[in-house]
N, C-alpha and C positions, 0 to 999 in steps of 0.2 A: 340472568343477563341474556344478550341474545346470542351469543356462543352457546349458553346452555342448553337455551330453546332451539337451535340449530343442531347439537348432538342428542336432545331427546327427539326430535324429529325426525332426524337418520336415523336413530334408536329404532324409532316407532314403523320406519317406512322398512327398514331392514326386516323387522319380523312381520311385519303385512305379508311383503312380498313373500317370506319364508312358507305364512301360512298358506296364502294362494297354492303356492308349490305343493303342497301334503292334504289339502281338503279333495276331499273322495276318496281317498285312499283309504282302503278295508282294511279292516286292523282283524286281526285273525286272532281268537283270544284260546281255542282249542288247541290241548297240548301244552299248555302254557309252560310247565312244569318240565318239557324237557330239554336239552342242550342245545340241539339245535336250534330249538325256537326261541332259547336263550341270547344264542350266535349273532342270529339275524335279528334278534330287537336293538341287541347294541349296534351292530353293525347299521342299521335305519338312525338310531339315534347319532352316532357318529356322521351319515352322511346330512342329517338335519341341522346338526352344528356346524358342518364344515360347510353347508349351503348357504347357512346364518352368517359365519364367519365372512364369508367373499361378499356376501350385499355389504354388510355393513364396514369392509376393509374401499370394497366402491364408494359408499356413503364417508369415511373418515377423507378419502381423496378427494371430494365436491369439498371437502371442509376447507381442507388444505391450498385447496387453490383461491380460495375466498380470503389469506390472512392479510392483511396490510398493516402499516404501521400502527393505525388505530388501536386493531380489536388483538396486535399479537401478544403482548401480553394477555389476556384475556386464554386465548384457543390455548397458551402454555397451561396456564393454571387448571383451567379444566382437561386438559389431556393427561394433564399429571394426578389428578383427579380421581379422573375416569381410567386411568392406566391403559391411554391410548400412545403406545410408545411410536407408532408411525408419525401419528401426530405433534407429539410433541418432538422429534425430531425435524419434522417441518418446519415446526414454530421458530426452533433454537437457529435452523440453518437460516431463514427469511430474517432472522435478527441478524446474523452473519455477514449475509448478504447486501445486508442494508444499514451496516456498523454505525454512520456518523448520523444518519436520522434515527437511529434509536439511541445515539450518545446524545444527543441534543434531548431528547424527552424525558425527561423526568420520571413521568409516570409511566414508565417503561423499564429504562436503565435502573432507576434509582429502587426499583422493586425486584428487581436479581441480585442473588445472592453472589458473593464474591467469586465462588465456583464457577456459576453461571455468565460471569462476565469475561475468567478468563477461559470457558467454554466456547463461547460463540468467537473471541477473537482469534482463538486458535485455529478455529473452523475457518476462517479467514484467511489465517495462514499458510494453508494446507495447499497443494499442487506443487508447479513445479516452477522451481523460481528460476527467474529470465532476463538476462539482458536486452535491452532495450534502448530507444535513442527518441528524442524529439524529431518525430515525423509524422508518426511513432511507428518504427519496425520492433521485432523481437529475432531473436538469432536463435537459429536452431541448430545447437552444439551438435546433435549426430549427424546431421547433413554437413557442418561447417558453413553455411549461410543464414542470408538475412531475410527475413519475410514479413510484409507489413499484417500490421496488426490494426490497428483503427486511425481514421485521418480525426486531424484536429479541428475543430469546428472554426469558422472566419471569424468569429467574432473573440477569441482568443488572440492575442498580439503575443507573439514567437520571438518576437526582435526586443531584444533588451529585456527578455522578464527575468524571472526568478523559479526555479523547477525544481522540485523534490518531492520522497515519499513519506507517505504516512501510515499507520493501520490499512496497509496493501492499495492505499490509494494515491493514484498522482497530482500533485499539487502543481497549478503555475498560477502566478501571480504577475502584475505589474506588467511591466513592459510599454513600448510608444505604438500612438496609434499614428495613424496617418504618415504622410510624405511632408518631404523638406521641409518649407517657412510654417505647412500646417499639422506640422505631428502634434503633441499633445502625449504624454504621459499619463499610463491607465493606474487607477487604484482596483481594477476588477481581479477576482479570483475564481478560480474555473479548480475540479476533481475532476481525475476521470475512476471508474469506477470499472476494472479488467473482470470482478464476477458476474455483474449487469451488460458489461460492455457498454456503458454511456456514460454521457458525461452532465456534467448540472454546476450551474453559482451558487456559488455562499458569500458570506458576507464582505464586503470589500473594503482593502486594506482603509489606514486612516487615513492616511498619506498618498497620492499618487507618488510612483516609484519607476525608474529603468535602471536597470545596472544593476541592479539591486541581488543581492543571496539572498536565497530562501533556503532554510534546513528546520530539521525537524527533531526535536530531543524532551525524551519522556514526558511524551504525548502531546506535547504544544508546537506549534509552526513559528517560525522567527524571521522576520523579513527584517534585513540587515541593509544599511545604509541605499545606496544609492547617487545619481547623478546629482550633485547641490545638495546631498542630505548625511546630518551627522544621527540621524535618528534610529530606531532601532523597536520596532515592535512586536507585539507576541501574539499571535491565534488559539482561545480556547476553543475544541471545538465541542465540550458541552456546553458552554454559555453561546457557542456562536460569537463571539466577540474579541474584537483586536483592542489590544490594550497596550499602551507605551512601556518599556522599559528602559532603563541605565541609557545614556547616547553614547554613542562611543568615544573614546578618551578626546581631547582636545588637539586637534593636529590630525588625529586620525581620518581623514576624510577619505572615503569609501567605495573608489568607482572600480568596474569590472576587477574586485577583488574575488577570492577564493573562501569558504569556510567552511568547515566539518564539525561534525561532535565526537566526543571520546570523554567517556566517563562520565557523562554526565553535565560536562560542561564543554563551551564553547568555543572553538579556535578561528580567529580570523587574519587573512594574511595577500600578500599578493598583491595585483591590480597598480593604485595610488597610493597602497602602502607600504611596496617595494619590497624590501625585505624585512620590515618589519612582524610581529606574530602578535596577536594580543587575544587573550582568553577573559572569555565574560562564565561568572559565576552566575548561575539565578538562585542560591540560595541567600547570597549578598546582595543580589541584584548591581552587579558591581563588576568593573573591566579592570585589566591587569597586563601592564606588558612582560613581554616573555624573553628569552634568551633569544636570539636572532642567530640565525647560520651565515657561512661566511659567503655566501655565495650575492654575488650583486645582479641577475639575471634577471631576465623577465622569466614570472610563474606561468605555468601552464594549468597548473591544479591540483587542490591539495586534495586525501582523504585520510580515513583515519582505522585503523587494524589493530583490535585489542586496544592496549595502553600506547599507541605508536599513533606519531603522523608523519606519514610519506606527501612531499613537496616535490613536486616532477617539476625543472625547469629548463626553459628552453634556449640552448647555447651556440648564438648564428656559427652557421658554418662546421657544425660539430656534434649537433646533436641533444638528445635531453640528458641530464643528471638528475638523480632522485638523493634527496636528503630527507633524512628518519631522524625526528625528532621522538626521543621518549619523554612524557609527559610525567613518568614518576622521578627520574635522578635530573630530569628537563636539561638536557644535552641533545645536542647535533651531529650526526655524523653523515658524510654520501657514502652511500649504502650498494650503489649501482649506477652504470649509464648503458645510453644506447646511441651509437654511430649515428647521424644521418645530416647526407650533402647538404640537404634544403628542409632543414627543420622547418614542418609545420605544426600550425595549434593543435590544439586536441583538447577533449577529454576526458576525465576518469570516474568509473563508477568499482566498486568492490563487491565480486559476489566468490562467495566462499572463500578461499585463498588465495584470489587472483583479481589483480587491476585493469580492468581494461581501458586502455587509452585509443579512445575512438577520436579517428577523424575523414575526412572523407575522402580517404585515400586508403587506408588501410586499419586494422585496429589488432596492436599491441597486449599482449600476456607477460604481467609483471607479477611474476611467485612470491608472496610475501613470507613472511616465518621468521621464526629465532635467527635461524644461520642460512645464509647460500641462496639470499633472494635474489633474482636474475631475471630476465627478461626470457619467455620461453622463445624456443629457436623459431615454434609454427605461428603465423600470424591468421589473424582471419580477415577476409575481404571488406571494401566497404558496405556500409549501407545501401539498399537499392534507393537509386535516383537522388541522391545524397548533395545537398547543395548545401555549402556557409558554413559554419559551426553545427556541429550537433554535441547534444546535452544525452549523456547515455545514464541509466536509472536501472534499478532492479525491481521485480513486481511478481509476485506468483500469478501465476497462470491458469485458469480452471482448464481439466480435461475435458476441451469440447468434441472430440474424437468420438 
């Protein structure tokens, strides 16, 4: 192949050069027989390997920088081969790096072994996971502030989409384009990619969608109703392909609703369905309503911790309440609130054991746990240059330091 013919060619160029390096040099064959002159042959053959070694460690890195999605499969097998372990570290991390064009290939993914697949996603996972918001900034916990991270391209619509993550990638879908009598409703989907830092299309929804929820539960994408829409569809992202599921129950009709996963399956609630909760199964492919809290508010947003779903809602004149739904005994109970004169929107993402309820005014630390969750007493600042709603996400972050 021609990965092969490219490493017996660095092969070859690696010991040319070597040779060039030692032709004329006098090999002194008198004495042969004593210690010292023992010393100094190994010690000449040591520095002839280790000469060898650094061309052809140079040669493995012209390889390296040559891998694309093409031939990487290909530079793996022979580096594991050839027991080029630089190289095939390479390989594994550009798989990594480039997770959903090598889930989409077949003759790629489909040729690693189960190890190796969940190698490379882990490698994925790796750095430092980071709050974030649709602008998109990142918050830097030791400082206690916010710092942009990447702008989002014009041809993405912000107003009305649907936002979530996946395999450490950010997904935004749907949304309206354009102004007043001429907007128009987008079915486009946009990633952005925080180890490339760019962003790219794939394949666009079925349906044009706003209002719409986008979540994301073992390994598929789910775009959830919408303005005028009972429908409910699914993103593989090894077929590349959106495909219909269950609509959601009859009555349920779906605008600036709330939805999370937990377990495995699907919670949706809030918005035009008030206080309603209803969980879709995809083993059944099938929706189910749920026990309802007693609260008749407007939702702010829901998410979901362990086997629990926490519902933040917002109470004029008074502030927000959080009701904890458990999903195994599926009972309600408010759990927590927090004061404030002029409740505004917000919302919520979870990283580690804490909620953050961002808005553009300030953003809230809400301790989740067994017992004694509470609202931390320190707040953090808003967002820089913070306009409308923001949509806050979690994303590991490579050390680019």
């Amino acid at each position: 192949s021609g990965v092969r013919s490219a490493y017996r060619s660095a092969f070859r160029c690696a010991q040319k050069e070597l040779l060039c390096e030692t032709r004329g040099r006098k090999v002194v064959t008198q004495n042969s027989g004593s210690s010292a002159f023992g010393k100094a042959q190994r010690s000449a053959a040591r520095l002839r390997f280790g000469s060898f070694g650094a061309h052809l460690s140079a040669a493995v890195k012209t390889m390296s920088d040559q891998i694309t999605i093409e031939n990487c499969y290909e530079y793996l097998v022979s580096a594991k081969k050839e027991k080029l372990n630089d190289l095939r570290e390479k390989a594994y991390k550009f798989m990594s790096d480039n997770f959903l064009q090598v889930l989409r290939d077949s003759s790629v993914y489909g040729r690693l072994t189960r190890t190796e697949r969940e190698l490379i996603l882990t490698l994925r996972m790796e750095g430092k996971e980071s709050l974030m918001v649709a602008e998109i900034n990142e918050v830097d916990e030791r400082a206690k502030q916010w710092k942009s991270l990447t702008r989002i391209p014009d041809e993405i619509n912000t107003k009305g989409c649907g936002m979530c993550t996946m395999y450490n990638y950010l997904f935004v879908a749907g949304g309206i384009r354009g102004q007043g009598d001429r907007n128009k409703l987008s079915d486009k989907v946009f990633c952005y990619n925080p180890v490339t830092d760019s962003w790219s299309e794939i394949r666009p929804l079925n349906q044009p969608r706003s209002q719409l929820k986008l979540v994301s539960m073992d390994g598929y994408l789910y775009a959830i109703g919408g303005e005028c829409l009972f429908t409910v569809e699914r993103y593989d992202p090894r077929a590349d392909r959106w495909s219909p599921v269950a609509p959601l129950p009859k009555g349920a009709f779906a605008v600036a609703h709330e939805a999370t996963t937990c377990n495995g399956e699907l919670y949706v609630s809030g918005g035009s369905l008030f206080y309603r909760l209803l969980k879709y199964d995809p083993k059944q492919d099938d929706w189910e309503e749920c026990p309802y809290n007693n609260s008749r508010k407007r939702s702010a947003d829901m998410v979901a911790f362990k086997h629990f779903i926490y519902r933040f809602d917002v109470i004029r004149e008074q502030g927000m309440s959080v009701f904890k739904y458990n999903t195994v005994v599926k009972m309600w109970h408010q759990c927590a609130s927090f004061p404030q004169t002029i409740p505004a929107s917000f919302r919520c993402a979870v990283k580690g054991s804490r909620v953050f309820c961002v808005n553009k005014h300030q953003t809230l630390q809400f301790i989740v746990g067994e017992d004694n969750e509470r609202f931390a007493e320190t707040t953090l600042g808003a967002p820089l240059e913070s306009k409308g709603v923001l949509l806050p996400f979690t994303l590991q972050l490579p050390d680019r330091d």
